[in-house]
N, C-alpha and C positions, 0 to 999 in steps of 0.2 A: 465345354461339352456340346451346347450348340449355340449354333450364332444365326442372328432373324437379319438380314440387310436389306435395307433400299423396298420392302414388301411393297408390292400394290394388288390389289383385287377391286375390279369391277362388275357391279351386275347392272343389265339395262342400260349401258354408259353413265352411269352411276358408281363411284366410288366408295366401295366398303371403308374402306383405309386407303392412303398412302403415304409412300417412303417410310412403312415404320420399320423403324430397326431396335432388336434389344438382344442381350445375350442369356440366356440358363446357365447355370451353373451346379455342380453337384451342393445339396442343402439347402438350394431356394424352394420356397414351397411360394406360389404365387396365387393369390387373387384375379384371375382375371374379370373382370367385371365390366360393366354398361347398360344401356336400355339394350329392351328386346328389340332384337334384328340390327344390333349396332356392329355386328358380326363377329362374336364369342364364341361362339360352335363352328363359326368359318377359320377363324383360325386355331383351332384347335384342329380341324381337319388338314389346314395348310403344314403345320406343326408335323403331324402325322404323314405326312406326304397321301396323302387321298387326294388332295386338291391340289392343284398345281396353281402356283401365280398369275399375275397379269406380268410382272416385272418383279424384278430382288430372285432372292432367293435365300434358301437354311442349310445352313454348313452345318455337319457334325465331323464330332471325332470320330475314328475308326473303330466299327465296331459297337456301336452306340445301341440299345436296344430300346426301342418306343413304344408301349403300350397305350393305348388309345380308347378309353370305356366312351359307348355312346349314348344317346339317348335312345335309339333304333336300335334293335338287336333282333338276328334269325336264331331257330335254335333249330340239330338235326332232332328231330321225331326220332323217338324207342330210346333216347341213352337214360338213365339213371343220371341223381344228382353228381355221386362220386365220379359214373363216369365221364359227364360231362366236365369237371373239374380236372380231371386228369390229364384232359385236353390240353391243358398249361404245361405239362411236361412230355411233349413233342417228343425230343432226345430221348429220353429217360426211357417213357413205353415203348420206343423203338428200340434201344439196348436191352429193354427187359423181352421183348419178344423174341431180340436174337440171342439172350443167353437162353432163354428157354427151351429154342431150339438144339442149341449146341450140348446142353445138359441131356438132353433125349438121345441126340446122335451118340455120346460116351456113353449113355448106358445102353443102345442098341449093338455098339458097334464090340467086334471083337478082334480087329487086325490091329491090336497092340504096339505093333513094331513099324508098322506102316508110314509113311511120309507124311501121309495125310490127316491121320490121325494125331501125328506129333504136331502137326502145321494147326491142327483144329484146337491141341492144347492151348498153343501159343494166342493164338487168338481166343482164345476164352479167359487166358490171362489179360490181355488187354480189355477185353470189352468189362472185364468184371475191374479193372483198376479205373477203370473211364467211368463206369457206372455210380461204381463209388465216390469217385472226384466230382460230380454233377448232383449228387444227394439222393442216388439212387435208392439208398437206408432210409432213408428220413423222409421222402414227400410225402407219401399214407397219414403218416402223423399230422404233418405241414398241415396238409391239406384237410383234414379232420379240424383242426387248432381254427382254421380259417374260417371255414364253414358255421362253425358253434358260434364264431366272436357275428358273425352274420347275423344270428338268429335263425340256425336249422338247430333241429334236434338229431340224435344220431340215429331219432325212427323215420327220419325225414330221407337219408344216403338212399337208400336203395328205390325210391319211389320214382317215376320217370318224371323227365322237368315239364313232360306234355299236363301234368293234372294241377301244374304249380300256374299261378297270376304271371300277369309281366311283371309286376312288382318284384315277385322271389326270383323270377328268371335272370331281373335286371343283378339281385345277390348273386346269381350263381356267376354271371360273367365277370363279376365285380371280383367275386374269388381269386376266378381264375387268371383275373389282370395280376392280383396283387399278389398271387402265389411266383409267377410268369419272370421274378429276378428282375425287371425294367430297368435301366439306369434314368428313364423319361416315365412320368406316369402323366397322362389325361385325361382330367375326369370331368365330365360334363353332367352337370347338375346328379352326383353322387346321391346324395341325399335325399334323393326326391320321393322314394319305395321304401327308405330304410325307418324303424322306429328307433325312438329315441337310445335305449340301449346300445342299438346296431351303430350308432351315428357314436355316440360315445367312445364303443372299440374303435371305430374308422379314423377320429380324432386322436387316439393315442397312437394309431395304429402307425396314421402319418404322420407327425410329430416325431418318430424316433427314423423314418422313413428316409436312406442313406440316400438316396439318389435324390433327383429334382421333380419337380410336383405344380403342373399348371389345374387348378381346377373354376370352373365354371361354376357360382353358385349363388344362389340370392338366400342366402342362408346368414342371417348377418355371425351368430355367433359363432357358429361353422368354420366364418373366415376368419374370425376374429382370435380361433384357438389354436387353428392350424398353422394359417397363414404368417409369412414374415415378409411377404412385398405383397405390393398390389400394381398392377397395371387396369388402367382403363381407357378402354376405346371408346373415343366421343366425338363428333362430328369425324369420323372421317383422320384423329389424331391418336396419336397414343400415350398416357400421359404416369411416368414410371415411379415410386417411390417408393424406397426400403419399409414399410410400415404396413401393419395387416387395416383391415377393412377403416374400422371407427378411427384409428390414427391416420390413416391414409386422408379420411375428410376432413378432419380437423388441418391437418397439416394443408390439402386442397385449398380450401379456402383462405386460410390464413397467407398463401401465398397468391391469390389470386385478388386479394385486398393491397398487399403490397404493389402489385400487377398496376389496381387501377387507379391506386394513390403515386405509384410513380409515373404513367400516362397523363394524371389530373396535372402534376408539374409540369411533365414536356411540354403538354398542351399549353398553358399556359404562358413559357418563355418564348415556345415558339408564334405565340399569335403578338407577344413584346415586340419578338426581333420583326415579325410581318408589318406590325405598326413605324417601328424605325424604317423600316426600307421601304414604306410607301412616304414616310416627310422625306429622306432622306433623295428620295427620286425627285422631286420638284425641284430641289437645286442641284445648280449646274455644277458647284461648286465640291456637293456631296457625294454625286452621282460615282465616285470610284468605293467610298465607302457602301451606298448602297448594294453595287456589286459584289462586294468582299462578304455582306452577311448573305446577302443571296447564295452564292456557293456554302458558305458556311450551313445554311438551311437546309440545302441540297444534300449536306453529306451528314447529316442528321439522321440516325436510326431511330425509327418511330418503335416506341413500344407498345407492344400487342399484348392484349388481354387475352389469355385461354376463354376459347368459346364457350361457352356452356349450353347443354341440349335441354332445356326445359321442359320439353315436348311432353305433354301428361294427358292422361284418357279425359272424360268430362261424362261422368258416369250416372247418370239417376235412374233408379228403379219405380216405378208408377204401380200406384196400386188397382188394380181391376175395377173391384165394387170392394165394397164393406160385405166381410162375411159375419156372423154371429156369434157370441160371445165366449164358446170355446171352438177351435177350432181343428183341434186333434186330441181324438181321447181313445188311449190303448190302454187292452185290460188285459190281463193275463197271457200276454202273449209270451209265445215262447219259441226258438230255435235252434235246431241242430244240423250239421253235415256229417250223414254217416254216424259214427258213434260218438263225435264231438259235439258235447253241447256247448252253445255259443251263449244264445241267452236263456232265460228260465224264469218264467211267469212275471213277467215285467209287465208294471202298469206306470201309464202315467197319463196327464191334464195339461194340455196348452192352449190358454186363454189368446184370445184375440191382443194382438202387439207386442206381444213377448217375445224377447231375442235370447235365445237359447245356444249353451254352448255343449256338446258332449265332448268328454277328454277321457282320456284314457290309455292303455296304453295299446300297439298295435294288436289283431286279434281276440279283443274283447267284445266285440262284436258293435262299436258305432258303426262304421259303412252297411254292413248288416242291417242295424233297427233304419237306416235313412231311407233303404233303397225298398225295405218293408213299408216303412210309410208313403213311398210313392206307387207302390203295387210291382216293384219290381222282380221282386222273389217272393214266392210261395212261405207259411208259415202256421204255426195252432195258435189260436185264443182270434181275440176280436181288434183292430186296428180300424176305428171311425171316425169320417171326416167331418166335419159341421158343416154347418148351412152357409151355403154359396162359397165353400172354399174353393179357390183354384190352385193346382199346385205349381209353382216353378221349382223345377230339379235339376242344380249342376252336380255331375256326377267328378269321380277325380280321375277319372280318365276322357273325361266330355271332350277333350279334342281331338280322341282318338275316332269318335263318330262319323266326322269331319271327312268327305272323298276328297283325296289328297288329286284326284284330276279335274276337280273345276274349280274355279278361279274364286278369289274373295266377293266379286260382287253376286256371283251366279251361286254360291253359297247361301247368300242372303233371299236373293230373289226366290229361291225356292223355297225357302221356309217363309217365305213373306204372304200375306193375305191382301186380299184388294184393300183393303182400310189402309194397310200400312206402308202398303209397297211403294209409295211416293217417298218414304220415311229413311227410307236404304243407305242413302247414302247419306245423310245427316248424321243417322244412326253411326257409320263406318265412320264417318272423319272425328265424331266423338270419341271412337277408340282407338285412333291415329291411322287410318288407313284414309290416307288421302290420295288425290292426284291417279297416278298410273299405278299405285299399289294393288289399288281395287282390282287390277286386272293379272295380278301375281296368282298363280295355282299355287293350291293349299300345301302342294308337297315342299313345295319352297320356301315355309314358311320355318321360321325357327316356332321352339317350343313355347317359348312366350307369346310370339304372334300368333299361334293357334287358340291358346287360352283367352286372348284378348276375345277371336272372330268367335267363341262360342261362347263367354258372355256377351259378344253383342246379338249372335244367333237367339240368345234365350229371350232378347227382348222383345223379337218380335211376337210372342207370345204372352198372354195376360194372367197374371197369377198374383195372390193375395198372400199366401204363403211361401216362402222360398227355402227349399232345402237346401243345402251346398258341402260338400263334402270336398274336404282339403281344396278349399278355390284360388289359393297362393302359389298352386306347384307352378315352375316354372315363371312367375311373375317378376318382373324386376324389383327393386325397392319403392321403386317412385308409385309404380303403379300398383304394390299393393296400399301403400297410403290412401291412393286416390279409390280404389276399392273400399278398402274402409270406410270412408267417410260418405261414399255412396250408402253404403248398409248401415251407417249411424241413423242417415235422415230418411232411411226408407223406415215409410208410415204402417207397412204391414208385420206380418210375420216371422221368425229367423230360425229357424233351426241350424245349426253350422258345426260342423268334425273337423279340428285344428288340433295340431301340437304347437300352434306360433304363438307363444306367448304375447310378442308386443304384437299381434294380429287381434287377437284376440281381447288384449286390456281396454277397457272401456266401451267394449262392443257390446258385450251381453249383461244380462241382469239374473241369470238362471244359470246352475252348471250343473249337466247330470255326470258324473263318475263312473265308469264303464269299470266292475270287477268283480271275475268271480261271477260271472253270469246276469250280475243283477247292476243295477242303478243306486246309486246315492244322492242325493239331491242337495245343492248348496243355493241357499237365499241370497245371492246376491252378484256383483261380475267377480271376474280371473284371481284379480287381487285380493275378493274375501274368500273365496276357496282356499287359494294358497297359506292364507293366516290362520285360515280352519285346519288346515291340515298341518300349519307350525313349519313349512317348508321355507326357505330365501327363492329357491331356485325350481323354475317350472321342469325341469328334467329330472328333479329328483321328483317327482313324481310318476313320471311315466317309466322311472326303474322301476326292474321288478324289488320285488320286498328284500328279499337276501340281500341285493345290492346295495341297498340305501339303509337296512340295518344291522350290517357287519358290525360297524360299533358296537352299538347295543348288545348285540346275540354275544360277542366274546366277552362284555362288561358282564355279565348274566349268568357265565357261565364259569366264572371265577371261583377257584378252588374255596374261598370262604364261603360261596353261597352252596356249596355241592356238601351231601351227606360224606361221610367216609369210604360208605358202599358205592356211591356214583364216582367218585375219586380213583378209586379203585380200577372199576368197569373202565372207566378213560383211559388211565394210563396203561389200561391193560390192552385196549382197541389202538391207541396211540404205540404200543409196545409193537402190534402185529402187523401196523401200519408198516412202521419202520424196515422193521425185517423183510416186507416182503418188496420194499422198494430196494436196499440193497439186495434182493434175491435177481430182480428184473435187469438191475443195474449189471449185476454178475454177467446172466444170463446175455445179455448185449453186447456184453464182450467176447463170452466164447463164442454167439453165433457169426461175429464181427470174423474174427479170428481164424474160424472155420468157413466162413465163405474166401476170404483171401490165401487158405490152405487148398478149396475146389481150387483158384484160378492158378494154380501151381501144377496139376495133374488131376490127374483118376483118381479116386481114394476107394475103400475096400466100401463093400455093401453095408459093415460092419459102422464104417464111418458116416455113410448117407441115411442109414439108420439111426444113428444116437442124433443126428440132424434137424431129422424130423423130430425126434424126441423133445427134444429143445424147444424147438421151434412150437411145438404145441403146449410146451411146461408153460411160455413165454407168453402163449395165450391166456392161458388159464390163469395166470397170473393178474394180467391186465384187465381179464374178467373180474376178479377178485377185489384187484385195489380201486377198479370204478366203484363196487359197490360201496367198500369201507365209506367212499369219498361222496357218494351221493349221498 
């Protein structure tokens, strides 16, 4: 399907990679993984043909179709959600605009016998057998089915995508990749906007997913459900193996022991035979055998160890001063957007050193209460800071702040104060922006490398308390480790919004529950929440309730625990269910039937009438059995 040869990319005569070569195939789902700016989202670009090599090149089969989700995305201003979705069916809206036309012209036109009129039939037979052959019937559906497993609502279609976040925008394109038929999909850090539900469809979604599937993601279990290879790019190699994420390292290491326990041997014989051909050289006598291991030494293949890129941030957060002994106290606060209420008279108490986790699921309004306790949006009731608090706030889009036209050190410089501005570049090479890096502009930065330059942007700022809302996006694995353990020994404040569970274990001591408007409060880190709540798994939490108690609700609702009268009611709503799905089902067929009857000729006004007819029964239907089913 495709083939990657001899690849090489340079930046700055600096090598991203070379000579990597590997194949795709239809059913691979891959891992690509690395540190940030090991160049993940370069090849994924290379993949896609946006970026062109230094040297190699990718052969596909004929015909091959590539879709490519980025992390960047434009949108046109004015479309609606649906209609921006639709956008994936290119062919399709262009065969529905030309039968629309050609349906007009037969009902306008009256030269019957005409050439052209016959000519005009003929071609409305084909456009409607072509239409059909491309799922011209079915995309409305598709594309509905897609949208919901996202996380839109069907009050959400018509709304323009200009009033939506980048987060839902990043959904809407997501859609439209995965409606789009691809034989190649590219996803680059998919997961980054989606909540966990959404993440969930996306994992089954790929899983059954016929084509091939490179994605970018520091998502370990993500990869771990999807995936069935993994490639990793490290120093500059590429390093391939059938296995999703967690087996990929186990297997990594375990072969890179072998690696340096078979080197420890080489080594070894070879420094033997060095010792014989230095006695062996003082006699005259020896001196043809010395020669003989000489060459033999020479034609010795030395065994090389896979590199390993250790390279890790070195992160400490410094506390300002000592503020006093509570240092955030919200009473009855409350918010709404329009006629959505978000939160609703929430209170709460954060003592000085307490590390705080909200969880919840998306739109329950943690980012909301964070960006309210740093004064960022308006809000009713009272939000009060204690004595001598200072705030630090990484937001979860903090490196979108970031001017993508000045450079890494001219970033720093300007948010630096005379105290600290000596500190610059100590600060930068802490969070691996060494050497000639400092002098890279921001636009050139991968996703990870931005998140790095705005935690290190935060430091030059003094703050006792530290807000951080999703601080992982985009992070590699190493460096959200070394993040953690920064926020373990920092001596101040934590408020923190995470769905990462292993982010999150052993971090905090407090967990407030985002549901239903209000707050819950758990005494203790991740791991006692989750036993309080009787769950194994942190996702089944952030389902909504239907989802995680289907069990339940059908044990519940078992004919032994049901009166005779509710028995009754059931099978009687289950009776009319039925009926009206084979009504719908009927109706599908004759409207099938009768659209392939249009592409045949003209039919009588008689016929374009009972059409409509149909066609609106078919609605009313659909209206009908949504309800049954909500």
């Amino acid at each position: 399907m495709l083939n990657v040869h001899n690849l090489s990319v340079s930046f700055q005569g600096e090598y991203l990679f070379e000579d990597v070569a590997f194949m795709l195939n239809a059913g691979d789902r891959v891992g690509l993984i690395g540190k940030n700016g090991a160049g993940k989202s370069t090849m994924l670009k290379l993949l896609s043909r946006e970026l062109k090599p230094d040297t190699g090149g990718i052969a596909t089969d004929k015909d091959v179709r590539i879709g490519f989700l980025k992390q960047d995305i434009d949108f046109v201003k004015g479309r609606t959600i649906l209609e921006e979705a639709y956008q994936a069916f290119t062919e399709i809206k262009a065969l529905e605009r030309q039968l629309d036309d050609i349906h007009h012209q037969i009902e306008t036109r009256t030269d019957y016998e005409s050439q052209e009129y016959h000519d005009l039939l003929d071609k409305l037979s084909d456009y409607t057998h072509r239409f059909d052959l491309i799922g011209g019937y079915q995309y409305q559906g598709e594309t509905e089915k897609v949208l919901q497993g996202l996380g839109f609502q069907r009050s959400d279609f018509d709304k323009l995508t200009d009033s939506f976040s980048g987060g839902w925008r990043m959904r809407i394109e997501l859609a439209k990749l995965l409606l789009q038929n691809n034989d190649v999909l590219l996803l680059d850090e998919p997961t980054n906007h989606l909540d966990i539900e959404s993440i969930i469809w996306l994992e089954q979604f790929l899983t059954t997913y016929s084509g091939a599937v490179v994605i970018v993601s520091h998502d370990r279990m993500f990869l771990d459900n999807v995936t069935n290879r993994t490639i990793e790019i490290s120093v500059g190699k590429i390093y391939d193996y059938p296995k999703p994420y967690t087996q990929f390292l186990a297997l990594r290491q375990e072969i890179r022991e072998q690696q340096l326990a078979s080197q420890k041997n080489q080594e070894k014989k070879i420094q033997q035979t060095e010792k014989l051909i230095e006695k062996f050289r003082a006699k005259a006598t020896k001196a043809s055998m010395a020669q003989s291991l000489m060459k033999k030494l020479d034609k010795i293949e030395r065994i090389e160890v896979d590199e390993e890129d250790n390279a890790v941030m070195n992160v400490r957060f410094p506390v300002s001063v000592t503020p006093g002994k509570v240092v955030l106290e919200i009473d009855d606060v409350s918010k709404n957007y329009g006629e959505k209420q978000v939160l609703s008279h929430v209170s709460l108490l954060v003592e000085r050193g307490s590390k705080v986790a909200f969880v919840g699921q998306n739109g329950q309004g943690k980012t909301t209460l964070a960006k309210m306790i740093v004064s960022e949006i308006p809000y009713e009731g009272t939000i009060k800071l204690g004595h001598n608090v200072q705030l630090g706030y990484f937001a979860q889009n903090q490196a979108d702040y970031l001017d993508g036209e000045l450079t890494v050190l001219d970033t720093m410089f300007n948010a630096a104060n005379d105290s600290n501005r000596m500190k610059i570049r100590d600060i930068l090479g802490s969070f691996l922006f060494r050497g000639d890096e400092v002098d890279k502009k921001v636009k050139v930065l991968s996703g990870g490398e931005r998140n790095r330059l705005a935690l290190a942007k935060m430091l030059l700022s003094d703050f006792n308390v530290l807000v951080m809302d999703e601080p992982t996006n985009h992070l590699d694995i190493k460096s959200k480790n070394v993040l953690k353990k920064a926020l373990q020994q920092f001596e101040g404040t934590l408020i923190i919004v995470s769905h990462d569970r292993d982010f999150l274990q052993g971090l905090t001591d407090k967990v407030y529950e985002f549901k239903n408007q209000h707050l819950k409060e758990y005494l203790g880190d991740i791991d006692f929440y989750l036993e309080q709540r009787a769950v194994a798994n942190f996702r089944e939490i952030e389902q909504p309730k239907e989802t995680t108690t289907t069990t339940a609700t059908k044990a519940a609702q078992t004919p032994e625990k049901l009166s005779f009268e509710e028995q009754k009611q059931q099978k009687a709503a289950q009776n009319k269910l039925n009926k009206i799905e084979r009504n719908i089902t009927e109706l599908e067929q004759e409207l099938k039937a009768m659209n392939e009857q249009m592409g045949q000729g003209v039919q009588t006004d008689a016929f374009y009438k009972q059409y409509e007819q149909k066609k609106q029964q078919l609605e009313d239907l659909m209206t009908e059995w949504e309800s049954l089913m909500s």
